[in-house]
DOLUMSE-887271 format. One record per residue: residue number from 1; residue in one letter; chain; x, z negated, y of N, C-alpha, C, O, CB in turn. Coordinates in steps of 0.001 Angstrom, whole numbers, always signed. Glycine has a CB too. Example, Ala and Ser with C-alpha at 12.3 -4.5 7.8 and 13.67 -1.06 7.14 Angstrom:
R   n res chain      nu      nw      nv     cau     caw     cav      cu      cw      cv      ou      ow      ov     cbu     cbw     cbv
R   1   A     A  +13190   -7800   -5690  +12300   -7800   -4500  +13200   -7800   -3300  +14236   -8465   -3319  +11308   -9046   -4473
R   2   S     A  +12850   -7080   -2250  +13670   -7140   -1060  +12900   -7870     +30  +13409   -8039   +1138  +14084   -5725    -598
END
This chain:
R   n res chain      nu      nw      nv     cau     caw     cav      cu      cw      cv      ou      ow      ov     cbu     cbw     cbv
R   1   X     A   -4165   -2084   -1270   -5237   -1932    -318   -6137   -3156    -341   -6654   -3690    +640   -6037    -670    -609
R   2   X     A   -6265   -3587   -1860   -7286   -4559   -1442   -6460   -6160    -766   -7053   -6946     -28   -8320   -4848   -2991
R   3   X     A   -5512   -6276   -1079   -4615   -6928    -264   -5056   -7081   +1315   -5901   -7874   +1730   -3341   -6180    -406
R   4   X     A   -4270   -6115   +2129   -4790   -5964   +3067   -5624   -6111   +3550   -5572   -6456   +4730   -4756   -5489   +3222
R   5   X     A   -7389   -5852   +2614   -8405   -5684   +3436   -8453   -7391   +3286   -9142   -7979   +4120   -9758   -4553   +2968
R   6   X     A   -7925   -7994   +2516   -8313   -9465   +2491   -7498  -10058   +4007   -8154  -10673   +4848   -7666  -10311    +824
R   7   X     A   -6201   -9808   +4169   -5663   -9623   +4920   -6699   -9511   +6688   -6999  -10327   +7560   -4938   -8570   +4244
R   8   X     A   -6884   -8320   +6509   -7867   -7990   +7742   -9010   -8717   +7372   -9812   -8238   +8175   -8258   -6377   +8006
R   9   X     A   -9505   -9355   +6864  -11020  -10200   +6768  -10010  -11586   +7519  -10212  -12063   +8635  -11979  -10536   +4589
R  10   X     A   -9087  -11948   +6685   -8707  -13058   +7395   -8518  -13207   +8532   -8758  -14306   +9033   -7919  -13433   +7094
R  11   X     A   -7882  -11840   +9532   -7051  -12060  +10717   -8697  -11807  +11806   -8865  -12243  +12945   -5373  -10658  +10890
R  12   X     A   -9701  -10977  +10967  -11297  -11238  +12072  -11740  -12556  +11860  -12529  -13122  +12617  -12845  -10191  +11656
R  13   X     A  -11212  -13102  +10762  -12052  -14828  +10616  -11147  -15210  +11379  -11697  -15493  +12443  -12219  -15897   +9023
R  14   X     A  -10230  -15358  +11439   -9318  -16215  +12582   -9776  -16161  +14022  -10299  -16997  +14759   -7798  -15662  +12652
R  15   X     A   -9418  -14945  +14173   -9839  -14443  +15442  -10589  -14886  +15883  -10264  -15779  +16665  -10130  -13472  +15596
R  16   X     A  -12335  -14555  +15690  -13699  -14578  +15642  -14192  -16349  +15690  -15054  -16867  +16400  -14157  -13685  +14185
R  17   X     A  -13432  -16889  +14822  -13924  -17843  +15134  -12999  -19504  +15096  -13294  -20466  +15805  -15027  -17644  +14341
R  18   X     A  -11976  -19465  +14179  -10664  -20783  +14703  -10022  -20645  +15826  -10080  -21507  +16703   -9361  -20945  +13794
R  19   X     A   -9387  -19635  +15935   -8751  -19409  +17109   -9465  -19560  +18488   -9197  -20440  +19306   -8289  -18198  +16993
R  20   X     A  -10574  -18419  +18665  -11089  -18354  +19553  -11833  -19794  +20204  -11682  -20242  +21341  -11750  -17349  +19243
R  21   X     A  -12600  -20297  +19193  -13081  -21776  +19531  -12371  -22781  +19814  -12714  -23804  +20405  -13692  -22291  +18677
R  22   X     A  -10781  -22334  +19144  -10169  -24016  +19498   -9300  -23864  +20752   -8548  -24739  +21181   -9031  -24786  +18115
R  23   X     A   -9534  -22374  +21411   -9059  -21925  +22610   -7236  -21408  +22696   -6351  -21439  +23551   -9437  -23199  +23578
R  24   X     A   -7363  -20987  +21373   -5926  -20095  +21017   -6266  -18766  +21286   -6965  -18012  +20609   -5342  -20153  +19380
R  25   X     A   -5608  -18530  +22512   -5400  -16721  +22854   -4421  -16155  +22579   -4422  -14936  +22406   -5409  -16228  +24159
R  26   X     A   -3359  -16884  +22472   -1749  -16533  +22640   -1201  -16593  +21404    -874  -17685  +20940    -883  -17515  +23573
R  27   X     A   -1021  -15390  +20682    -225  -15709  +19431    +630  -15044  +19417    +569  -13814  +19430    -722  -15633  +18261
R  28   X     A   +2170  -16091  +19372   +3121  -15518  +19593   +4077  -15140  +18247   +5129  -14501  +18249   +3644  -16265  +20556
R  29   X     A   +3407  -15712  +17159   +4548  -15460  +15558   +3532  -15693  +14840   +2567  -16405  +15118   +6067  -16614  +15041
R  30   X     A   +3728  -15110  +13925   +3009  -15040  +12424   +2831  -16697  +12007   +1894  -16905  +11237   +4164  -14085  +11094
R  31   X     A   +3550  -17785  +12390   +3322  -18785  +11980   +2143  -19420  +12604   +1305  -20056  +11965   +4345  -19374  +12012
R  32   X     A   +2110  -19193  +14051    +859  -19514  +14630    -463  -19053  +13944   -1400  -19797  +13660    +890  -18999  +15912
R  33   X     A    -400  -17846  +13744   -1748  -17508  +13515   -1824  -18326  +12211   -2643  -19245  +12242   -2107  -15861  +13433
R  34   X     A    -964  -18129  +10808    -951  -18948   +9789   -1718  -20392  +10137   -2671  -20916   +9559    +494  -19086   +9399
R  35   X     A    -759  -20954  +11583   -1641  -22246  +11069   -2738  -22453  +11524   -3355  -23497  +11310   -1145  -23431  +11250
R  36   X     A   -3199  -21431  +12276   -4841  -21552  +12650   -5973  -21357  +11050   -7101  -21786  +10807   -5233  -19950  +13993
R  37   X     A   -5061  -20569  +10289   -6186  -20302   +9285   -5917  -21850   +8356   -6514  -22046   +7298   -5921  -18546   +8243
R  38   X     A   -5096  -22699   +8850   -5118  -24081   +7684   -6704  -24644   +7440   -7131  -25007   +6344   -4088  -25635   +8423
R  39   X     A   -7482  -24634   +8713   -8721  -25213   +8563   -9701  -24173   +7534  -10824  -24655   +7384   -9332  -25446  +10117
R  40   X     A   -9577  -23384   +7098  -10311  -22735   +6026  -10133  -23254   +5031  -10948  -23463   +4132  -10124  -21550   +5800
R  41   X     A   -8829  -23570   +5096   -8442  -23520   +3252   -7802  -25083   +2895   -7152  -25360   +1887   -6878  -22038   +2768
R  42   X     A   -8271  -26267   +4302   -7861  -27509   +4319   -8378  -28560   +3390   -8087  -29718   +3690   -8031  -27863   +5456
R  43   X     A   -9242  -28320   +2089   -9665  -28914   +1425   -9082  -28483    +322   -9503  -29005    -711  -10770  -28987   +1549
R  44   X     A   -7933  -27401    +172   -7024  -27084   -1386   -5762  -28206    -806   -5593  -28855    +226   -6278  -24843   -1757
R  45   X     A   -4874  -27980   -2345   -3539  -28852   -1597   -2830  -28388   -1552   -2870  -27482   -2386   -2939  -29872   -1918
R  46   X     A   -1563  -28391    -729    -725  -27248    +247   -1820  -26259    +823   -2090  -25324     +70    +522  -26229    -724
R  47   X     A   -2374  -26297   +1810   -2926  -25441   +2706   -2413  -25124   +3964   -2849  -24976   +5105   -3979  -25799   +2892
R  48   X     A   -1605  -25082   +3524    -494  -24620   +4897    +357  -23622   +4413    +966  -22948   +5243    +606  -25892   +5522
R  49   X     A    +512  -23401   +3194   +1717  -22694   +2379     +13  -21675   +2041    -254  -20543   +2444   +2978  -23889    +682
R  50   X     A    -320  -22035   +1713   -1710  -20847   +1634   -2327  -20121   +2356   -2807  -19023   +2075   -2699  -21177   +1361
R  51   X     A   -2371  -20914   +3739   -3126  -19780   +5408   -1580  -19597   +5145   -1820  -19234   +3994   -4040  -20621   +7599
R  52   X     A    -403  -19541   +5198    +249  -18592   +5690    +628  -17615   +4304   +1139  -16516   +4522   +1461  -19217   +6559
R  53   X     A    +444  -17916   +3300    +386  -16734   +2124    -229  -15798   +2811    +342  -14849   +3348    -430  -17014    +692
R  54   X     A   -1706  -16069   +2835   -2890  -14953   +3091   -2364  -14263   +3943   -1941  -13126   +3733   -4298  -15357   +3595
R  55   X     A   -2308  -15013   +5300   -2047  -14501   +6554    -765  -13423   +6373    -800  -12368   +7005   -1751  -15758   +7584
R  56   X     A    +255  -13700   +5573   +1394  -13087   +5438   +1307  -12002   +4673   +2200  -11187   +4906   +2274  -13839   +5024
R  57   X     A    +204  -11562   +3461     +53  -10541   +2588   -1225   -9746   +3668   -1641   -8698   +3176    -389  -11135    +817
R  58   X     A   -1808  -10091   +4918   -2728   -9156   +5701   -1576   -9069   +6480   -1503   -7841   +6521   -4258   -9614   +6398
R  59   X     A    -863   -9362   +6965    +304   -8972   +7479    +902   -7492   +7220    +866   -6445   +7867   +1145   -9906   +7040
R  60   X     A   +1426   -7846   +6076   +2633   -6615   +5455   +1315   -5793   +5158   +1352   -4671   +5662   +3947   -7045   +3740
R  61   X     A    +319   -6046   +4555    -302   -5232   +4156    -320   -3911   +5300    +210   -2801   +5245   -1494   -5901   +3781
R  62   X     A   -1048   -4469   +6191   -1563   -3849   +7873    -129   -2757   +8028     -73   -1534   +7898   -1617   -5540   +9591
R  63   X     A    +663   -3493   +8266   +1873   -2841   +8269   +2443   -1763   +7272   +3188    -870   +7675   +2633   -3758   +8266
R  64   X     A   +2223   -1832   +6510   +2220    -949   +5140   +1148    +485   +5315   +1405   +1621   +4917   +1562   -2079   +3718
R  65   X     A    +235    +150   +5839    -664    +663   +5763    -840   +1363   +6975   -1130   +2552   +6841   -1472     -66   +5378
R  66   X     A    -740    +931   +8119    -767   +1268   +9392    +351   +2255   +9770     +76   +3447   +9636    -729     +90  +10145
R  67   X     A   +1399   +1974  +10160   +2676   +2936  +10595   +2164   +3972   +9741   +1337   +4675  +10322   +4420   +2417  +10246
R  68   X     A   +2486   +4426   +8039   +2358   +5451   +7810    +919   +6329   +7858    +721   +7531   +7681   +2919   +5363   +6860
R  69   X     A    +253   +5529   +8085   -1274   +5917   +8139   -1676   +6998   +9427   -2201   +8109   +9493   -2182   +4419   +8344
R  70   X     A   -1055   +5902  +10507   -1253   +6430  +12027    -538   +7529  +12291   -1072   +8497  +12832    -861   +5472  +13095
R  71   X     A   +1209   +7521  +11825   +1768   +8693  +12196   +1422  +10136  +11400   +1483  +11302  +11790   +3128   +8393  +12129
R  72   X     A   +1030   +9541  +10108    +103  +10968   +9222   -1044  +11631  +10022   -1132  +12831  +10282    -811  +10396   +7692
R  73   X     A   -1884  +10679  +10359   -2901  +11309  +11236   -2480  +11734  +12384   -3014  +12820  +12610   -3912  +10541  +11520
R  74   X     A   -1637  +11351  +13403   -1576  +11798  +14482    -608  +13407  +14096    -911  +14300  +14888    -952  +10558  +15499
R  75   X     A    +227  +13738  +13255   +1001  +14521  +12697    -296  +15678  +12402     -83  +16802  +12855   +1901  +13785  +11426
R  76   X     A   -1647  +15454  +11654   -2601  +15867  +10900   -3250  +16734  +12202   -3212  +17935  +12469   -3487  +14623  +10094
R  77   X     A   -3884  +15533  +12917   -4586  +16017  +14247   -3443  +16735  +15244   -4108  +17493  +15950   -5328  +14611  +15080
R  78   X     A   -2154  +16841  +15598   -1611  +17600  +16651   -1333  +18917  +16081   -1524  +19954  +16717    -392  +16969  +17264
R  79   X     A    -892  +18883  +14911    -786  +19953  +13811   -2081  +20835  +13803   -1963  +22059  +13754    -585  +19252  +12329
R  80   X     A   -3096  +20347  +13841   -4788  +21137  +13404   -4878  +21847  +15263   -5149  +23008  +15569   -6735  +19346  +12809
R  81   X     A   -4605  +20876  +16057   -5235  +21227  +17542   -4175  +22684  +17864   -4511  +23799  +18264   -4971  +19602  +18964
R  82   X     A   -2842  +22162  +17518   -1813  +23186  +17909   -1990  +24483  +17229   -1854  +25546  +17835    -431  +22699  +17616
R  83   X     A   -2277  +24414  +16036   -2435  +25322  +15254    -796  +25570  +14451    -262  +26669  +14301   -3099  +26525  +16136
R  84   X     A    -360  +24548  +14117    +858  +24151  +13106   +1195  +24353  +11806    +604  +23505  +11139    +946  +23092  +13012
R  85   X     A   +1721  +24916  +11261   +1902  +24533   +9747   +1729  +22590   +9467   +2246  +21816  +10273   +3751  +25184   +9282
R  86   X     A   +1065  +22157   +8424    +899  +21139   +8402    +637  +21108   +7065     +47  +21935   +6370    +153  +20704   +9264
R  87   X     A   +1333  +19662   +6665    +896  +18866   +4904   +2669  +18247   +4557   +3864  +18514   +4684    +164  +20659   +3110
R  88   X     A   +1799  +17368   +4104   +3018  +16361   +3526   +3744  +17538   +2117   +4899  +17457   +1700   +2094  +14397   +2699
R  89   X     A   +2981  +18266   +1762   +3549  +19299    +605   +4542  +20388   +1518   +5133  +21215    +824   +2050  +20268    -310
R  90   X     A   +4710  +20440   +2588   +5616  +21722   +3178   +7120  +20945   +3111   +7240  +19723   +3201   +5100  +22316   +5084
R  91   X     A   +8163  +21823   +2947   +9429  +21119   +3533   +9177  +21334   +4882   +8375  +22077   +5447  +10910  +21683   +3081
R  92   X     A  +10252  +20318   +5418  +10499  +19906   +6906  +11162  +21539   +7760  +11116  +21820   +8958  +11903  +18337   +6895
R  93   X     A  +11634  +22213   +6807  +11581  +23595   +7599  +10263  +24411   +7727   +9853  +24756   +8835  +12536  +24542   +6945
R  94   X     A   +9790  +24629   +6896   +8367  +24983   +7361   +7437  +24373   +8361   +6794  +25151   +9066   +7690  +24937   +6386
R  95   X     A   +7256  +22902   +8538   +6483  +22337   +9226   +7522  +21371  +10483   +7958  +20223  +10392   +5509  +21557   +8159
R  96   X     A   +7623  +22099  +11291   +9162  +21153  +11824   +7898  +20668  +13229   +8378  +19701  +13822  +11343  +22532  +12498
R  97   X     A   +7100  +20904  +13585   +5673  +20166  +14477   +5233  +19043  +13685   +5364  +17892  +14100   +4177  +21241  +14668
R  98   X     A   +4537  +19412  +12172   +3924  +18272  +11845   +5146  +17052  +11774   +4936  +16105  +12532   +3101  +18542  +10449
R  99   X     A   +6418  +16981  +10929   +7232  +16445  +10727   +8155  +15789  +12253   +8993  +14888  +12295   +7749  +17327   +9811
R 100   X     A   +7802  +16338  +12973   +8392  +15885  +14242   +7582  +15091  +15074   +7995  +14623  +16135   +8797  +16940  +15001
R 101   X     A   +6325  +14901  +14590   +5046  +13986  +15210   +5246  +12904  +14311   +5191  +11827  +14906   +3342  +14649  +15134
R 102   X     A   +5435  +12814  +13221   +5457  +12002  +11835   +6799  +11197  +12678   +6514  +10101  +13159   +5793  +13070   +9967
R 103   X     A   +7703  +11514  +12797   +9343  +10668  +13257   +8846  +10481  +14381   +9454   +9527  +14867  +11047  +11497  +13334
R 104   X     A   +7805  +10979  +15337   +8595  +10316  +16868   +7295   +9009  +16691   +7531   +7817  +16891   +8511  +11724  +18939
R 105   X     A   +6073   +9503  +16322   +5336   +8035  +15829   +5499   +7050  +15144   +4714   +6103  +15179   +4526   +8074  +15356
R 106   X     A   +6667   +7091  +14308   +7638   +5716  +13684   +8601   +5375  +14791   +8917   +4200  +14975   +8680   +6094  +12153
R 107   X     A   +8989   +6160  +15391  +10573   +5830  +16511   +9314   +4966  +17598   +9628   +3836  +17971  +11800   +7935  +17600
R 108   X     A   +8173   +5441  +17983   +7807   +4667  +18936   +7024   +3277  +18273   +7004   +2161  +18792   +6951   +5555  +19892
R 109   X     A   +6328   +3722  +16852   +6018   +2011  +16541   +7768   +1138  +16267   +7674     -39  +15922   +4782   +1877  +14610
R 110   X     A   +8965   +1604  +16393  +10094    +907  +16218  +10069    +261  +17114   +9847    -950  +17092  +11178   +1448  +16068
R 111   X     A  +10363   +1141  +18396  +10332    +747  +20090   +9683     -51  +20720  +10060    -438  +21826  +10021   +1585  +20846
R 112   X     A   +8273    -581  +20003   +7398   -1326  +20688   +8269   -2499  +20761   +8429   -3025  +21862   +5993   -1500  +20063
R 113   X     A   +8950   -3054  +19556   +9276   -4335  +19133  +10487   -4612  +20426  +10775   -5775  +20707   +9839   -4369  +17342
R 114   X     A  +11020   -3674  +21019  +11874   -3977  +22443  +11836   -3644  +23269  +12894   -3619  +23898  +12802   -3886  +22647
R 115   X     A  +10418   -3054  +24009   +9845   -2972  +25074   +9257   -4029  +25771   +9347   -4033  +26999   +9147   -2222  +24921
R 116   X     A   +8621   -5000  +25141   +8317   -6408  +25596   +6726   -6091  +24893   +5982   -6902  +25445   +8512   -6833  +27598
R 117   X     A   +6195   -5542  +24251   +4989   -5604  +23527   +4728   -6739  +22383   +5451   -6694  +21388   +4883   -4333  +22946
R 118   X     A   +4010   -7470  +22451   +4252   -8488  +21003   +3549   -7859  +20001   +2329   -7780  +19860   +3643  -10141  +21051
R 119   X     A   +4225   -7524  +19481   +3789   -6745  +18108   +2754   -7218  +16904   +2271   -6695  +15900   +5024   -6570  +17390
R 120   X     A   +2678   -8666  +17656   +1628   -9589  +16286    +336   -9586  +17261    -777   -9473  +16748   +2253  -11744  +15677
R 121   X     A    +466   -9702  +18583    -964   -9141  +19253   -1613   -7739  +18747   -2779   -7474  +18453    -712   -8906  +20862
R 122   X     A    -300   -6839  +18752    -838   -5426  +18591   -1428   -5771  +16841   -2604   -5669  +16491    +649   -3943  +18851
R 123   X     A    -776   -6005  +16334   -1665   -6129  +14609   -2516   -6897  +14808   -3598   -6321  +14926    -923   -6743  +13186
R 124   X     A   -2575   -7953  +14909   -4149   -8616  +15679   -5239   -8074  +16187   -6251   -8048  +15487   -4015   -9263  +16759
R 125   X     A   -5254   -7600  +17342   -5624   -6942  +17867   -6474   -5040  +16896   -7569   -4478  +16913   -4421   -7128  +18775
R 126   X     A   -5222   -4804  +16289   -5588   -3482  +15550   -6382   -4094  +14251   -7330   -3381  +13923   -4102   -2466  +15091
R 127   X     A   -6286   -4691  +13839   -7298   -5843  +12492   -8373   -5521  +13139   -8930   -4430  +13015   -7109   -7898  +12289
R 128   X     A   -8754   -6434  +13878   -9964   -6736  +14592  -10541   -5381  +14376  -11132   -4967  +13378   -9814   -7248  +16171
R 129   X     A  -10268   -4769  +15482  -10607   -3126  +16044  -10982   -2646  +14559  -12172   -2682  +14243   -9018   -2036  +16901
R 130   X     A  -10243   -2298  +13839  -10009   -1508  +12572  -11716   -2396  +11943  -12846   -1914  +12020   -8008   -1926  +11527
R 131   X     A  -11316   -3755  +11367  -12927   -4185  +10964  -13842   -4086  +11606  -14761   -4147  +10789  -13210   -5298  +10710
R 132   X     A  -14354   -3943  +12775  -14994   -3160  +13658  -15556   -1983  +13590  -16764   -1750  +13542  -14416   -3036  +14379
R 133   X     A  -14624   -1182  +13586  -14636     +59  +13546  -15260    +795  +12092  -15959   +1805  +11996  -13270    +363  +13864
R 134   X     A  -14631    -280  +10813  -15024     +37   +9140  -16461    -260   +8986  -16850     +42   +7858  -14153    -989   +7939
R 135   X     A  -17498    -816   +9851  -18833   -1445   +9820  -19709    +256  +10008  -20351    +646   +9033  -19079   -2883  +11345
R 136   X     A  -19674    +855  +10865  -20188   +2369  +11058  -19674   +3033  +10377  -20502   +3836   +9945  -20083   +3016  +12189
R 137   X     A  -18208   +3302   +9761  -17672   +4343   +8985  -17949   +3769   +7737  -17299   +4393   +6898  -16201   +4731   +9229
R 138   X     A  -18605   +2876   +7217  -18727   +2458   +5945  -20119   +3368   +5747  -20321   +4350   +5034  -18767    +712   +5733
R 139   X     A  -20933   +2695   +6601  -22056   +3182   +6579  -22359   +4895   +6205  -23126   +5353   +5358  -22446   +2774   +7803
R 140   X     A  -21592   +5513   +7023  -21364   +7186   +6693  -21031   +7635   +6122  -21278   +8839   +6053  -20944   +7883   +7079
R 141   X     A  -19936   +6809   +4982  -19336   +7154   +3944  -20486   +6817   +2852  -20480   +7411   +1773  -17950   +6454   +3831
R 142   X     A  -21643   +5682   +3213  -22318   +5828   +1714  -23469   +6996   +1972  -23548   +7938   +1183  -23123   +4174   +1084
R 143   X     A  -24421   +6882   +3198  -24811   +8202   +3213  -24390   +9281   +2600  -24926   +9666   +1561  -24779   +8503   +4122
R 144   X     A  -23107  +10073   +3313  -22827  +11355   +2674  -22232  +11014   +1218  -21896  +12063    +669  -21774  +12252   +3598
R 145   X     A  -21988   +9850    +394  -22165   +9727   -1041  -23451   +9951   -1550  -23580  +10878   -2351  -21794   +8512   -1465
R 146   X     A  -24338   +9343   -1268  -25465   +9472   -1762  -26673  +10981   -1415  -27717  +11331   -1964  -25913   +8153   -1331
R 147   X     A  -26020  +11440    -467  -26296  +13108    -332  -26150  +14001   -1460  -25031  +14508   -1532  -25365  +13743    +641
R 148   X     A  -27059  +14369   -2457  -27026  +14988   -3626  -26463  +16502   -2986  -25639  +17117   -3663  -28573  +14917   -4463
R 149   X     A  -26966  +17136   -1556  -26737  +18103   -1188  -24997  +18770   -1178  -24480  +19762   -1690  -27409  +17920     -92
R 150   X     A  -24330  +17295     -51  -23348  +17476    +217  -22293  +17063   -1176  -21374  +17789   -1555  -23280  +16839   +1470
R 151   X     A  -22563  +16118   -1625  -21620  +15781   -2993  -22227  +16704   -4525  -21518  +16891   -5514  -21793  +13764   -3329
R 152   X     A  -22830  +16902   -4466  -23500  +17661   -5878  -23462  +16354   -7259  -23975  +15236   -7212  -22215  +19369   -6427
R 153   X     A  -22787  +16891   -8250  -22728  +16297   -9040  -22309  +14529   -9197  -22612  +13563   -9897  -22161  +17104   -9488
R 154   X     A  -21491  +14849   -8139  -20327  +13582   -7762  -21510  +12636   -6834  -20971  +11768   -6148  -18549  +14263   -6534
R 155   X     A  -22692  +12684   -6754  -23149  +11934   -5735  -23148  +10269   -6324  -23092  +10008   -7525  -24655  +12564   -5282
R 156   X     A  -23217   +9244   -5257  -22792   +8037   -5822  -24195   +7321   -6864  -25409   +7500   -6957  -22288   +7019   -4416
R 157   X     A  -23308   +6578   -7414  -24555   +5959   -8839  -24664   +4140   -8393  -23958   +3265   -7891  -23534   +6177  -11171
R 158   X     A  -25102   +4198   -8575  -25710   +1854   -8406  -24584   +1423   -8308  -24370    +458   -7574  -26571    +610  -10055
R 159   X     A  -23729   +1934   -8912  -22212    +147   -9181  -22177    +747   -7578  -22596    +166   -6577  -19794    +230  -10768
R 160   X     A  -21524   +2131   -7662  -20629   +2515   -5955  -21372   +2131   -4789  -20779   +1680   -3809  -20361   +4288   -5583
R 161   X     A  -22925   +2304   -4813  -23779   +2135   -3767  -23787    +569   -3365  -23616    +156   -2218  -25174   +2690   -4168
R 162   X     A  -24024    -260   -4548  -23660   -1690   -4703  -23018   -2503   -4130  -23275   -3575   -3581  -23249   -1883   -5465
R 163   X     A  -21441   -1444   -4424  -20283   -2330   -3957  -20401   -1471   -2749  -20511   -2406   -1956  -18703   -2449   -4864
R 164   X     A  -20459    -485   -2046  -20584     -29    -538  -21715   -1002    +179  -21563   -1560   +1266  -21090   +1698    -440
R 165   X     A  -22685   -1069    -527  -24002   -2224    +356  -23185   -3588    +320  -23028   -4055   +1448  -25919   -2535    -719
R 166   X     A  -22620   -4346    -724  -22302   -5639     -87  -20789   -5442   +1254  -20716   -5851   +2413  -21857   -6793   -1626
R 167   X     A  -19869   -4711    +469  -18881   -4680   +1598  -19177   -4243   +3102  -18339   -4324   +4000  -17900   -3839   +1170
R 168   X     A  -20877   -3622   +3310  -21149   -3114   +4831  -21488   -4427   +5173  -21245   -5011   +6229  -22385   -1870   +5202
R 169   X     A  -22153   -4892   +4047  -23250   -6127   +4671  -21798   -7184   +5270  -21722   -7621   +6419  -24611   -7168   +2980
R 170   X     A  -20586   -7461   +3995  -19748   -8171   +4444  -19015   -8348   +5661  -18642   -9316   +6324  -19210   -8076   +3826
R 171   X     A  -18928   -7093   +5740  -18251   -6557   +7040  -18795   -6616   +8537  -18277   -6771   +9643  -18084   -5218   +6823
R 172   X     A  -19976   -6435   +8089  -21270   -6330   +9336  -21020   -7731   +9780  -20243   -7935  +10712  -23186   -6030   +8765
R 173   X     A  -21721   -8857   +9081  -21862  -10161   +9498  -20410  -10214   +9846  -20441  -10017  +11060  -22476  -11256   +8439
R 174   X     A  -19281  -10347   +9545  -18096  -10750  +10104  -17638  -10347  +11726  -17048  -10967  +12611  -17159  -10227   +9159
R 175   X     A  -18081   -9321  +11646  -18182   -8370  +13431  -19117   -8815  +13974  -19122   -9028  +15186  -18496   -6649  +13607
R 176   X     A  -20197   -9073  +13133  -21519  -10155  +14198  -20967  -11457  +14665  -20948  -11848  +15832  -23081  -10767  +13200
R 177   X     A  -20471  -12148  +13500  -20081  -13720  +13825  -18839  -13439  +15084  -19020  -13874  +16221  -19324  -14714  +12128
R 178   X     A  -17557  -12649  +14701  -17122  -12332  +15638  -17486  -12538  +17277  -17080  -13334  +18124  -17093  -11425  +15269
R 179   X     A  -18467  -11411  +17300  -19068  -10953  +19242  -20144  -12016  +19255  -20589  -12220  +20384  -20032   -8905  +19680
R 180   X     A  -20718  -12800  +18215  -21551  -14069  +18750  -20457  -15089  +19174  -20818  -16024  +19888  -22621  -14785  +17522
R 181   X     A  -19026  -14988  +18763  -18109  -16161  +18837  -17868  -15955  +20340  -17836  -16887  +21144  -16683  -16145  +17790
R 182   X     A  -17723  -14837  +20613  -16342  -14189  +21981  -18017  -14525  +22973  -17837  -14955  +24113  -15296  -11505  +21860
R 183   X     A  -19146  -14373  +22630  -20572  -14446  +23504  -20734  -15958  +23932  -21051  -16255  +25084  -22046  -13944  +22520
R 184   X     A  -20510  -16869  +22980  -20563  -18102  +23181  -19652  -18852  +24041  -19886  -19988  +24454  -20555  -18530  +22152
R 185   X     A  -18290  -17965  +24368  -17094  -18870  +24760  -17043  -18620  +26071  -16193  -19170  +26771  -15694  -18616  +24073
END
């Protein structure tokens, strides 16, 4: 996980602000975006074998993380609305709804890749969104930690609050620099 999130910090720094400024919209392979991130890391040596390390471990990460993530939830939520047997603990005879949302949401993230969708826009694109999106849900997650009501005993202590305050703050400014980048252009 923490992979990834380095991963997704990289692909909003790209985004947000190399790419976008040097007037790269179009990314058509993982190598492109790689070599947009060279100017970060152009003062180590081999920095080219390094933006595309990074770029390549937020990559798989996203991917790792995403497919099974999305088709769990969408499996979770059609299952809850329908009123389904549902949980990764049932066999596939008991839950043949949740488990049949779970396969057709992998068969269609398969499908994208030969429909004509570029699939490194769509992870691009879902990075972005996703760090975006983690700036408000961070925020709600330390609230209801720090709710003695709702957590009881378990409510959060200094290190957790700590590391939740710098990663909002981190996160925040990166989605700011971001929409000041896309405001400026």
């Amino acid at each position: 996980m923490f992979f990834s999130e380095i991963g997704t910090w990289a692909i909003i720094v790209v985004s947000a602000t190399v790419l976008f400024t040097h007037g790269i919209r179009n990314i058509n392979t993982a190598a492109d975006a790689a070599k947009a991130l060279e100017p970060l890391v152009k003062s180590f040596p081999n920095a080219g074998y390094i933006a595309k390390v990074i770029f390549a471990i937020g990559i798989i990460g996203l991917g790792f993380l995403s497919v099974p993530v999305l088709a769990g939830s969408a499996a979770y939520a059609l299952s809850e609305a329908f009123e389904w047997k549902e949980g990764l603990y049932r066999k596939l005879r008991q839950a043949h709804g949740f488990y049949g949302v779970i396969t057709i949401a992998i068969f269609i993230s398969l499908i994208i890749n030969f429909v004509g969708i570029d699939p490194m826009k769509m992870l691009v694109y879902t990075a972005v969104i996703n760090g975006v999106a983690a700036v408000p849900l961070i925020f709600l997650i330390g609230r209801i930690a720090q709710n003695g009501k709702i957590m009881g005993e378990y409510k959060s202590k200094w290190l957790s609050k700590t590391i939740l305050f710098l990663t909002f703050l981190f996160m925040g400014l990166a989605a700011i620099a971001m929409f000041a980048t896309f405001i400026k252009h």
